[in-house]
C-alpha positions as a Markdown table, in Angstrom:
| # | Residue | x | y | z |
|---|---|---|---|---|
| 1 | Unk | 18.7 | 8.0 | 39.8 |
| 2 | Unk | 19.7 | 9.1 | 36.3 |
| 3 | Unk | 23.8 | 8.1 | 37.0 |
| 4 | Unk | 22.0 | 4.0 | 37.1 |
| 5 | Unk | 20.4 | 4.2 | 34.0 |
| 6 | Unk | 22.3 | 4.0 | 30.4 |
| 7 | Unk | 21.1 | 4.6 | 27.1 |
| 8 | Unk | 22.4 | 2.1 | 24.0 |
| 9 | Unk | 21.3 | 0.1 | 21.3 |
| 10 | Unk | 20.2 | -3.0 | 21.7 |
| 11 | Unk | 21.4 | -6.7 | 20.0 |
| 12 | Unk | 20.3 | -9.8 | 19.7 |
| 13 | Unk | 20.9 | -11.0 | 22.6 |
| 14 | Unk | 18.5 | -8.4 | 24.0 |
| 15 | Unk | 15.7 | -10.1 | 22.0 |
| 16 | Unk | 14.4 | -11.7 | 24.6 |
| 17 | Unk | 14.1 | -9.1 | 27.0 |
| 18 | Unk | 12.8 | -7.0 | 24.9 |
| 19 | Unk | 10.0 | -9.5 | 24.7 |
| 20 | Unk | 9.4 | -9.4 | 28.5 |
| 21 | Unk | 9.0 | -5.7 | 28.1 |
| 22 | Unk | 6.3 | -6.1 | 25.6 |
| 23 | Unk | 4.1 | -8.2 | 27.7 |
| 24 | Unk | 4.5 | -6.6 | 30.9 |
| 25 | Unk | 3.2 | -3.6 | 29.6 |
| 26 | Unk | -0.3 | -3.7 | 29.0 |
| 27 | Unk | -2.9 | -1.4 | 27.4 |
| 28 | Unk | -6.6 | 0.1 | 27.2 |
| 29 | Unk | -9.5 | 0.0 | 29.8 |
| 30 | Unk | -12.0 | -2.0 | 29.4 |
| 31 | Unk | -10.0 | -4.8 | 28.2 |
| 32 | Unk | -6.2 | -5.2 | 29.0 |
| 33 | Unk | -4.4 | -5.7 | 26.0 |
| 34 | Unk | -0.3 | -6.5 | 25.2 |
| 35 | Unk | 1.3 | -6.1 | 21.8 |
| 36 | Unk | 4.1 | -9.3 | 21.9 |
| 37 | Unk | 6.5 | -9.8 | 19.0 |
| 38 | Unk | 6.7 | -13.6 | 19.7 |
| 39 | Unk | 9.4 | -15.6 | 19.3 |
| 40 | Unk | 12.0 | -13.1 | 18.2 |
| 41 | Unk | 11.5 | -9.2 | 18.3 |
| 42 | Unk | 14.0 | -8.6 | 15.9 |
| 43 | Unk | 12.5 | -10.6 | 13.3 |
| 44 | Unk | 9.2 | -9.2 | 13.5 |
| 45 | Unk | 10.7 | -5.4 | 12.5 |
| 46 | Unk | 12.0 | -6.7 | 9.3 |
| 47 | Unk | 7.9 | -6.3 | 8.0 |
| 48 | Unk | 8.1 | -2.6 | 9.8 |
| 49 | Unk | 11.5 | -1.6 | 7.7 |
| 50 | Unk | 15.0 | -2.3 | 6.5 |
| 51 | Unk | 16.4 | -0.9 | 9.1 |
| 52 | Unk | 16.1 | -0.9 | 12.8 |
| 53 | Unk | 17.7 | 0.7 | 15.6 |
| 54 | Unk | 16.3 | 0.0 | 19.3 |
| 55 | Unk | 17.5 | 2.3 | 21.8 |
| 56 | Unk | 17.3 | 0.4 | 25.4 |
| 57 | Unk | 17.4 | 2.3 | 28.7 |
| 58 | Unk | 19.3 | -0.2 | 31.0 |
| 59 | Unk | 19.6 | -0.2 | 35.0 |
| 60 | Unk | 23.1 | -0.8 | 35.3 |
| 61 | Unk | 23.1 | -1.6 | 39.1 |
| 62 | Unk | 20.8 | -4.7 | 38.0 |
| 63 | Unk | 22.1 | -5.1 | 34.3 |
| 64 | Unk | 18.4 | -4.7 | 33.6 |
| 65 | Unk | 16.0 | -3.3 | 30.9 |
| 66 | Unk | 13.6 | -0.8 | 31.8 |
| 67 | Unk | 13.2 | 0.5 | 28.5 |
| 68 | Unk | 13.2 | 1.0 | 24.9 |
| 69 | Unk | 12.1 | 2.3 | 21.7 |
| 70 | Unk | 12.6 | 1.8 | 18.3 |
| 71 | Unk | 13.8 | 3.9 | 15.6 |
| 72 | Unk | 12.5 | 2.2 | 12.0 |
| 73 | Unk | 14.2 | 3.4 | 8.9 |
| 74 | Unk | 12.5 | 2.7 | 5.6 |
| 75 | Unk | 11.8 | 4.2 | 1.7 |
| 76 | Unk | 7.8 | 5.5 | 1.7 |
| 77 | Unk | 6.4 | 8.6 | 0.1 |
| 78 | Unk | 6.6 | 12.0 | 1.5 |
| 79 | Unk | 4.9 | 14.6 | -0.2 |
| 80 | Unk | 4.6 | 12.6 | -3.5 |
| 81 | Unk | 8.2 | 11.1 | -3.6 |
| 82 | Unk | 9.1 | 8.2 | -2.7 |
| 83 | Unk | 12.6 | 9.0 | -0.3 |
| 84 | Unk | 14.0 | 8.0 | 3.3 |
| 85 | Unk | 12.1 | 8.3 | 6.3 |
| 86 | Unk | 11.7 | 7.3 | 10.1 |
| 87 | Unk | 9.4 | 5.8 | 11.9 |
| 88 | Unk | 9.1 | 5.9 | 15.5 |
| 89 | Unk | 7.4 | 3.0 | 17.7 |
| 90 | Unk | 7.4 | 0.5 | 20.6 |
| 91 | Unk | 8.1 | 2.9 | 23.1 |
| 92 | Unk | 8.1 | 1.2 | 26.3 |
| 93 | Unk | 9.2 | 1.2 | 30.4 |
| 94 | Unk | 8.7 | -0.2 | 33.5 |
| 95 | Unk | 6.4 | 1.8 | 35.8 |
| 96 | Unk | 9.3 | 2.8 | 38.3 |
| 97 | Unk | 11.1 | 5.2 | 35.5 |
| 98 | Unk | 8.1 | 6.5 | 33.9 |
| 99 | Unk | 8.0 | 9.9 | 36.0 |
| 100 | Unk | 11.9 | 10.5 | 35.8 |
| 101 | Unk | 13.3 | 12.5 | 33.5 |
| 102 | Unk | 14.8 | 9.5 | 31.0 |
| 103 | Unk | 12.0 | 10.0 | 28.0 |
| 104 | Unk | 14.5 | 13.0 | 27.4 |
| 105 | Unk | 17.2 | 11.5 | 28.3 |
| 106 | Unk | 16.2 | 8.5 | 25.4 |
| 107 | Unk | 15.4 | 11.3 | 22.7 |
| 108 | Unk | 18.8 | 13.0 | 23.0 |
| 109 | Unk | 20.2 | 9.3 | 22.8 |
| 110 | Unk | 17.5 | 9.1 | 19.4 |
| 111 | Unk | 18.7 | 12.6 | 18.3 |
| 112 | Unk | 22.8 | 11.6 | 18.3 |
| 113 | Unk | 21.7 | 8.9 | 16.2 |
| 114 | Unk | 19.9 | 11.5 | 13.8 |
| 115 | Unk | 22.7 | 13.5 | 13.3 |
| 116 | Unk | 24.7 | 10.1 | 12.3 |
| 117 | Unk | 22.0 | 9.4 | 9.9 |
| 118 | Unk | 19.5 | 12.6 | 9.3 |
| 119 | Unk | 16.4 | 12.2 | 8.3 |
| 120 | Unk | 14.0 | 14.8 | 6.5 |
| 121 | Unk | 10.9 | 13.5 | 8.4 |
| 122 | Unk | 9.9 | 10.7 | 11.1 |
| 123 | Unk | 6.4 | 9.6 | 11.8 |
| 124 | Unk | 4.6 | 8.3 | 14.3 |
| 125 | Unk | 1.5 | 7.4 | 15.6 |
| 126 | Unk | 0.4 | 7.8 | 19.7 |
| 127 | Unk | -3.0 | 5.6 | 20.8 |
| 128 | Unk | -5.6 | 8.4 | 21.2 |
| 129 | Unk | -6.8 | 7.4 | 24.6 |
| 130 | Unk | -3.2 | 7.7 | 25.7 |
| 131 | Unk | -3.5 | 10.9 | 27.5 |
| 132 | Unk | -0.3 | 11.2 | 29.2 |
| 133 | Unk | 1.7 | 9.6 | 26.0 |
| 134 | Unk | 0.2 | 12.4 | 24.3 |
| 135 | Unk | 0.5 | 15.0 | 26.8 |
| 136 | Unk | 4.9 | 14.3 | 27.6 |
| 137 | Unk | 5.8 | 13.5 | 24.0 |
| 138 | Unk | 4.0 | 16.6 | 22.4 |
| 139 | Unk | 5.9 | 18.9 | 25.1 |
| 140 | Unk | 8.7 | 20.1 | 23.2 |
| 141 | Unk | 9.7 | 20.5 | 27.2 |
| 142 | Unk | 13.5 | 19.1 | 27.8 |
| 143 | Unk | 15.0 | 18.9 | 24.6 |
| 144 | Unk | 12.1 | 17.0 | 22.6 |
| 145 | Unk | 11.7 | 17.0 | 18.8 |
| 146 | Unk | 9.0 | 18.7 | 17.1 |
| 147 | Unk | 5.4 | 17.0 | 17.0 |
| 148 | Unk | 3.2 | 18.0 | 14.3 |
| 149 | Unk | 0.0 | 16.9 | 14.3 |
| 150 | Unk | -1.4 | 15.6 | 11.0 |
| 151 | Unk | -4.5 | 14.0 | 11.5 |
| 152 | Unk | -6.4 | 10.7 | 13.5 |
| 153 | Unk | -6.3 | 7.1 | 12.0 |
| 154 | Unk | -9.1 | 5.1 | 12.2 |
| 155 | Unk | -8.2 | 1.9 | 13.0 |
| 156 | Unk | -11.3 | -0.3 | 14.2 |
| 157 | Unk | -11.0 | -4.2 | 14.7 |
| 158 | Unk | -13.7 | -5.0 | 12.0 |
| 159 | Unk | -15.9 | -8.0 | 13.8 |
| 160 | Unk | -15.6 | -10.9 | 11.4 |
| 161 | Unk | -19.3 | -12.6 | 12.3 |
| 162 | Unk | -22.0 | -11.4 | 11.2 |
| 163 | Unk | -23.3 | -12.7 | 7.2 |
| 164 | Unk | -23.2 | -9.3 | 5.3 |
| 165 | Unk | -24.7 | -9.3 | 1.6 |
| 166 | Unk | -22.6 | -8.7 | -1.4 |
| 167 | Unk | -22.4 | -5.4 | -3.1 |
| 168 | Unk | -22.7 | -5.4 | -6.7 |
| 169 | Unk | -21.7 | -2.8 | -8.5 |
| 170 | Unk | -22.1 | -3.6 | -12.9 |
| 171 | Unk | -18.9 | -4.8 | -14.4 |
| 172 | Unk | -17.1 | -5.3 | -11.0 |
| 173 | Unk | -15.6 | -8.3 | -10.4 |
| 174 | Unk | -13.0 | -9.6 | -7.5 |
| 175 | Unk | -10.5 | -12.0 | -7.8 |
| 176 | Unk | -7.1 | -13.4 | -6.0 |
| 177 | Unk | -3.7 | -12.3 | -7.2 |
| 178 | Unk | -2.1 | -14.5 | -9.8 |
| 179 | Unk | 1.8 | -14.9 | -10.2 |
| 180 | Unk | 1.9 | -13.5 | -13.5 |
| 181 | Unk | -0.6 | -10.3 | -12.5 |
| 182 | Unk | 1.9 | -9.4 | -9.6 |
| 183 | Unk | 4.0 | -6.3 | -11.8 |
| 184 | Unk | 0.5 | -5.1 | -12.6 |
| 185 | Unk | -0.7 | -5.5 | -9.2 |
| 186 | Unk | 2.3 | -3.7 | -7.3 |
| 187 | Unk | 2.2 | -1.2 | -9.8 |
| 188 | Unk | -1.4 | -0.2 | -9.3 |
| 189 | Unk | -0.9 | -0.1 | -5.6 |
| 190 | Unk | 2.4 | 2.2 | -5.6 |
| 191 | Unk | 0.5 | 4.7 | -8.1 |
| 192 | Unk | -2.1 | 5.0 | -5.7 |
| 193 | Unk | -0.5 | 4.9 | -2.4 |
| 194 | Unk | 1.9 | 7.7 | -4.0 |
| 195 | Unk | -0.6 | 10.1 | -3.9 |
| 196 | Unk | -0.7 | 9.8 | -0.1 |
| 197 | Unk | 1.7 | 11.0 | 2.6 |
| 198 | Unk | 3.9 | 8.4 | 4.3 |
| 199 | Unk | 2.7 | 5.6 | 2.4 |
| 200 | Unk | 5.0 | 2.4 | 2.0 |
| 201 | Unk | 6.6 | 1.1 | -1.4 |
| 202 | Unk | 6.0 | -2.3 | -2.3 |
| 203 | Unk | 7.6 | -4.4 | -4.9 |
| 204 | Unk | 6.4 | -8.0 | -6.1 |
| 205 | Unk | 10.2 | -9.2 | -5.6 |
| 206 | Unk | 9.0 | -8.5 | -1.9 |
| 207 | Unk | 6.5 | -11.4 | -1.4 |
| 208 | Unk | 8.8 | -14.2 | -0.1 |
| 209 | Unk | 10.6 | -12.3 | 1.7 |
| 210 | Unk | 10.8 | -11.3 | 5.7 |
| 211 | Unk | 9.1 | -7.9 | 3.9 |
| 212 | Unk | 6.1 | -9.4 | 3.5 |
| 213 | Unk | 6.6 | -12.3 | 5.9 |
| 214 | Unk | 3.2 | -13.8 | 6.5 |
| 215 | Unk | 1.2 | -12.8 | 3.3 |
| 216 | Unk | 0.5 | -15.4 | 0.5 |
| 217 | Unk | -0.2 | -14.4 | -3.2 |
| 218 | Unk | -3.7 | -15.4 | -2.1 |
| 219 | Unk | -4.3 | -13.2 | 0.1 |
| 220 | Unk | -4.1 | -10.3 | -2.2 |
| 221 | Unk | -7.5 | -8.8 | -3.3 |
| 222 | Unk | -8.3 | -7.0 | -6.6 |
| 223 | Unk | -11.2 | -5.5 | -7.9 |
| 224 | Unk | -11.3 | -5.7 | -12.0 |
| 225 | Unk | -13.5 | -3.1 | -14.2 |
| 226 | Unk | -13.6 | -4.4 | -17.8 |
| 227 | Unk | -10.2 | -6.2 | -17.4 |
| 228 | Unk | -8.6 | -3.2 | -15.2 |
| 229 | Unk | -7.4 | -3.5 | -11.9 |
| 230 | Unk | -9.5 | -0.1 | -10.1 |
| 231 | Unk | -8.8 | -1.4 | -6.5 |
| 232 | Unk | -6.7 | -3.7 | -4.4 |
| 233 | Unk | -6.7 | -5.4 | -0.2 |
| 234 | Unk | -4.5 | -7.4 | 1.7 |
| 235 | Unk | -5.7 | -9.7 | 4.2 |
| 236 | Unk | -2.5 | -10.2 | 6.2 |
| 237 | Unk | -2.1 | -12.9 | 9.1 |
| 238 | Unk | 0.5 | -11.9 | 10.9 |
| 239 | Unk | -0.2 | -14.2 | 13.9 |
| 240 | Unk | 3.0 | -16.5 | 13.8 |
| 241 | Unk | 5.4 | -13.6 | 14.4 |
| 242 | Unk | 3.4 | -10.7 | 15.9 |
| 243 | Unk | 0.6 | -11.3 | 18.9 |
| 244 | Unk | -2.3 | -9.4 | 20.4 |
| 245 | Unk | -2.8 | -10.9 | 23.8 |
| 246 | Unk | -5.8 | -10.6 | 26.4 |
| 247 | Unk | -4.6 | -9.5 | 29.5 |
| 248 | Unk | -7.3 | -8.7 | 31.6 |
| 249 | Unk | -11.1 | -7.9 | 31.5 |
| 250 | Unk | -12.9 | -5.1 | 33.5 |
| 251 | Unk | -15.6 | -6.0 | 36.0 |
| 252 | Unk | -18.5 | -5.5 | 34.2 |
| 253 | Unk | -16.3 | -7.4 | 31.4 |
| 254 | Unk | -15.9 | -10.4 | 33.0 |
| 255 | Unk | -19.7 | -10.7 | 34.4 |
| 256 | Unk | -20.6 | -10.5 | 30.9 |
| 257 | Unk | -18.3 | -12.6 | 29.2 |
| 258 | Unk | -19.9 | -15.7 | 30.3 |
| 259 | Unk | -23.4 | -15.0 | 28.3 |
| 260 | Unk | -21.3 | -13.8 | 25.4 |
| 261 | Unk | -19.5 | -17.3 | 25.3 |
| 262 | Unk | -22.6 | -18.9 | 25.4 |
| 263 | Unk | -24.2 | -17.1 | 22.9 |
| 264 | Unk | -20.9 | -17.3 | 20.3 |
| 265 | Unk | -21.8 | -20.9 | 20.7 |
| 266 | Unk | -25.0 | -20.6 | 18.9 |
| 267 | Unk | -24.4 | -17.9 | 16.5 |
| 268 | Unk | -21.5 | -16.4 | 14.1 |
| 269 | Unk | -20.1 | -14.5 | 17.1 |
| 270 | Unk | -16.9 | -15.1 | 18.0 |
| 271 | Unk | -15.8 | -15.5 | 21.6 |
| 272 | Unk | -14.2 | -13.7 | 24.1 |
| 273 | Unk | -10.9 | -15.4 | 24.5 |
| 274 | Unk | -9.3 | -15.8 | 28.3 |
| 275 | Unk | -6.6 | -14.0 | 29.9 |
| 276 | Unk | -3.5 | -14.9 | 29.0 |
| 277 | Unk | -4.6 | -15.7 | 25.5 |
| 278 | Unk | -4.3 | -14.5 | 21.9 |
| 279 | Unk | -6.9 | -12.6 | 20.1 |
| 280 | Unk | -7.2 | -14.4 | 16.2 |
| 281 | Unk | -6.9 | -11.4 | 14.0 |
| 282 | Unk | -5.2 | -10.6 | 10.7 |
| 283 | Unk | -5.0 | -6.7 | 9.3 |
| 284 | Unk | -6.7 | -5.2 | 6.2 |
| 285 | Unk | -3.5 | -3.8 | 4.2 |
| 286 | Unk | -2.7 | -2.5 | 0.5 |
| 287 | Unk | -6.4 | -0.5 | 1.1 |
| 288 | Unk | -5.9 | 0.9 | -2.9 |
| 289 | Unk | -8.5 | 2.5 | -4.8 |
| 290 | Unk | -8.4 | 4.2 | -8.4 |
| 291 | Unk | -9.3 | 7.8 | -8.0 |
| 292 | Unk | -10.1 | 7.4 | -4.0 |
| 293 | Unk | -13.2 | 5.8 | -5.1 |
| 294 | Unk | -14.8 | 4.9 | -1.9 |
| 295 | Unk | -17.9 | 2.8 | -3.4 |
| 296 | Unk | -16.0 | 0.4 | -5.4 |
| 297 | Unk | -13.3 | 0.0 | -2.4 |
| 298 | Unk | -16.5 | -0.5 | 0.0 |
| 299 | Unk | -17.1 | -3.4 | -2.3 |
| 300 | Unk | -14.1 | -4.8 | -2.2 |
| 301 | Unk | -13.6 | -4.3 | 1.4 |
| 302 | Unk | -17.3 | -6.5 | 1.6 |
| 303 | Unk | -16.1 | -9.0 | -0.9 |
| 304 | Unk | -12.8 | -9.8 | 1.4 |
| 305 | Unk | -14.9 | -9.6 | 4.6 |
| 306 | Unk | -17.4 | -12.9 | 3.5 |
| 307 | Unk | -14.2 | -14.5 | 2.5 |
| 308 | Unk | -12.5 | -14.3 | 5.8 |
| 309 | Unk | -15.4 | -14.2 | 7.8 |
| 310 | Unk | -15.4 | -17.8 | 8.1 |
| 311 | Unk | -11.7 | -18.5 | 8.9 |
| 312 | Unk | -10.5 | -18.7 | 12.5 |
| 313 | Unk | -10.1 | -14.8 | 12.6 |
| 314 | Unk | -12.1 | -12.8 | 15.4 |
| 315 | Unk | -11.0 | -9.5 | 14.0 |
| 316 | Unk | -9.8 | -7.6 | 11.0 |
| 317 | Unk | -7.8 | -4.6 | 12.0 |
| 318 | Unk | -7.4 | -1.5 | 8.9 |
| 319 | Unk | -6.2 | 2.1 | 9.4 |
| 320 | Unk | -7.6 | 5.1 | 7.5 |
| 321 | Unk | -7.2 | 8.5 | 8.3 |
| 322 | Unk | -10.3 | 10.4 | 9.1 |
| 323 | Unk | -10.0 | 12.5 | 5.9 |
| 324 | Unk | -9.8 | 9.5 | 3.8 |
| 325 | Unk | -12.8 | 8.8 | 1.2 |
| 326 | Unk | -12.2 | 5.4 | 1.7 |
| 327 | Unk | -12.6 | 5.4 | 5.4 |
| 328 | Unk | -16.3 | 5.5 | 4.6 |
| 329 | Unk | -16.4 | 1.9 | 4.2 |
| 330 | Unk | -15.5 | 1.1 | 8.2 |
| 331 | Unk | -18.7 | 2.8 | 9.2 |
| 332 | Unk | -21.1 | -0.5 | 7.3 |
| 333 | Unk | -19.1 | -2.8 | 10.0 |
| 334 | Unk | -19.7 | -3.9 | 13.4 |
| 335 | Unk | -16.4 | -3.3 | 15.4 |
| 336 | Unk | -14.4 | -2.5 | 18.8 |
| 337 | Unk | -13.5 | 1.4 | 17.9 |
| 338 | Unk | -10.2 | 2.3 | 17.8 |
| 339 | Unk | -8.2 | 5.2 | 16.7 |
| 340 | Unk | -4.2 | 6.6 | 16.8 |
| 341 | Unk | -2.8 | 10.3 | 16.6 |
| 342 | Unk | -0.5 | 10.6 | 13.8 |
| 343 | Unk | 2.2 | 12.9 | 13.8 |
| 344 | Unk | 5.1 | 14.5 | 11.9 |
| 345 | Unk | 8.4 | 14.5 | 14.1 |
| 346 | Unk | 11.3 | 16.7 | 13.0 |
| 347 | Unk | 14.5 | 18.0 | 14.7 |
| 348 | Unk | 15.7 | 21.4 | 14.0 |
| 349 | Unk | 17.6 | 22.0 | 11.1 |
| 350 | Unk | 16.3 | 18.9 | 8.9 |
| 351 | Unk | 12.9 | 19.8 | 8.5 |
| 352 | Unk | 11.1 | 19.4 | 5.5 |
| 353 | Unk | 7.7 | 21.5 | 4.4 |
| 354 | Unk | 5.2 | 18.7 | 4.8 |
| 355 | Unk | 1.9 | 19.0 | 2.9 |
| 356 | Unk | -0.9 | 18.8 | 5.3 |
| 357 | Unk | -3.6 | 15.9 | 5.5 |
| 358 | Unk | -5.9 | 18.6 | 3.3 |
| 359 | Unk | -3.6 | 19.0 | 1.3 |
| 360 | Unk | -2.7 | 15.1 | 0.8 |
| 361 | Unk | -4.3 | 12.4 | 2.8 |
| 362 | Unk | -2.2 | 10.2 | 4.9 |
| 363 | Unk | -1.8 | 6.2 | 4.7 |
| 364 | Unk | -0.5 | 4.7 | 8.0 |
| 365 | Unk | -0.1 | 0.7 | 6.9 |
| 366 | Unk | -0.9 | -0.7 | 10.6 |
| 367 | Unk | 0.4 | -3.9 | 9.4 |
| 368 | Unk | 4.1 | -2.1 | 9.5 |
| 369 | Unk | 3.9 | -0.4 | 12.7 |
């Protein structure tokens, strides 16, 4: 079987099956989910790094893909400094390769590209109800990297509905960004997203850009205390270039949906969309607050929420990790639970002594991966 299949990166002119791949392979229980990167794969990764390397597993006797995975290259901060680091995602196949012995065959592929270009650390985070994700990848059996595990991230999809009250807290005030705040702004969130392990860098040259493709100087939150910026939030639609799609609904999921519809109809809910179709949802990003304070970021986090509740969004997706202060906030939400294992992944001979989430608190940016 193995002398069929052959291990390369991908080009453009993949793109498009690379696509296919994405929504033919579907995800969760209940409800069937696919992650798409409509219209151009490619272009979506320029918001997950600078550089990006997709390793496709090709059936030769067809001149098929039945495979890939993505190795993202990008600057974030790893135990306090900002420096080089992987990220590792999109790892797809077909169902007839899954139980053959190409995952290992793909991660020495992955590993000759680390030795071309070594990294201290990758990253990367595996859907917690994916048992058998979690079970092959954590091995170590046939050649695979080290997995560390540092942690869970929360990452609900916050159920934009529902009226929630404002919370005051004295001399806090919320506002939009404004051109001329940006240097502030950026510089606030790097400070605090410094503190944190494998946190992203942002500049304010990057608005404009395919960096921050999507989000609008408007859509970037700050809480002021007496004329200070103390915390900051993203609401990021990302809709026109990456997709959540319905695929299917469980039994009991589609007897219900029905009544649910017809109560959306006459309250904030929002409804169930069909199969086939995309679920409106934009991501909670930049999550930045002076100190860690969770109560003024639970403000903020409410103030954004009766902004956005009334715009064509269903859901707003954010990921915490569980050790987070500010994680606090998710728990005064109505929302579909959700939740990722992070790891660290190093080869041998490149590792680097990673502080653990005790010791500093991760930040996984799910609009980037």
């Amino acid at each position: 079987m193995s002398s069929r299949f052959q291990f390369k990166l991908a080009e453009q002119q993949d793109d498009q099956a690379l696509r296919d791949c994405l929504a033919k392979n579907h995800m969760g229980e209940g409800i069937s989910i696919s992650f798409r990167r409509e219209p151009s794969y490619f272009a979506a990764c320029q918001v997950q790094a600078d550089e990006v390397q997709v390793i496709k597993c090709v059936n030769t006797s067809e001149d098929r893909i039945v495979g890939f995975g993505s190795r993202f290259t990008l600057d974030g901060y790893v135990n306090g400094q900002l420096q080089r680091l992987g990220y590792l995602a999109d790892l797809r196949c077909e169902p007839e390769v899954r139980k053959s012995t190409l995952l290992a065959r793909g991660y020495r592929y992955l590993q000759e590209l680390h030795e071309q270009q070594e990294l201290s650390c990758y990253f990367t985070v595996i859907l917690s109800h994916n048992k058998v994700a979690l079970e092959q990848l954590t091995s170590q059996r046939a050649g695979l990297p080290k997995y560390a595990h540092m942690g869970t991230i929360l990452s609900p999809a916050i159920r934009l509905d529902y009226a929630q009250p404002a919370i005051n807290i004295p001399g806090l005030h919320f506002t939009t960004a404004k051109p001329d705040q940006l240097p502030a702004v950026f510089e606030f969130i790097n400070q605090q997203l410094a503190t944190k392990q494998f946190s992203p860098n942002y500049q304010a040259h990057d608005l404009g850009t395919n960096r921050l493709r999507g989000l609008n100087i408007d859509d970037i939150y700050i809480a002021w205390q007496e004329n200070r910026i103390v915390a900051t939030l993203a609401a990021w639609d990302q809709s026109s270039f990456r997709q959540t799609h319905i695929e299917a609904y469980s039994t009991g999921m589609r007897f219900l949906k029905p009544f649910y519809n017809a109560a959306a109809r006459l309250s904030p809910l929002k409804p169930l969309p069909q199969p086939g179709n995309q679920v409106p949802h934009l991501y909670f990003s930049m999550a930045a607050a002076e100190y860690n304070n969770s109560a003024i970021f639970g403000a903020l986090v409410r103030y954004v929420y009766r902004q956005r509740r009334v715009g064509p969004w269903h859901y707003a997706i954010m990921g915490l990790h569980q050790h987070d202060p500010l994680a606090a906030c998710l728990e005064d939400y109505r929302c579909i639970e959700a939740s990722g294992e992070l790891f660290a992944v190093q080869y041998p001979g490149s590792e680097l002594r990673l502080e653990t989430p005790e010791q500093r608190i991760p930040y996984i940016e799910l609009a980037r991966i």
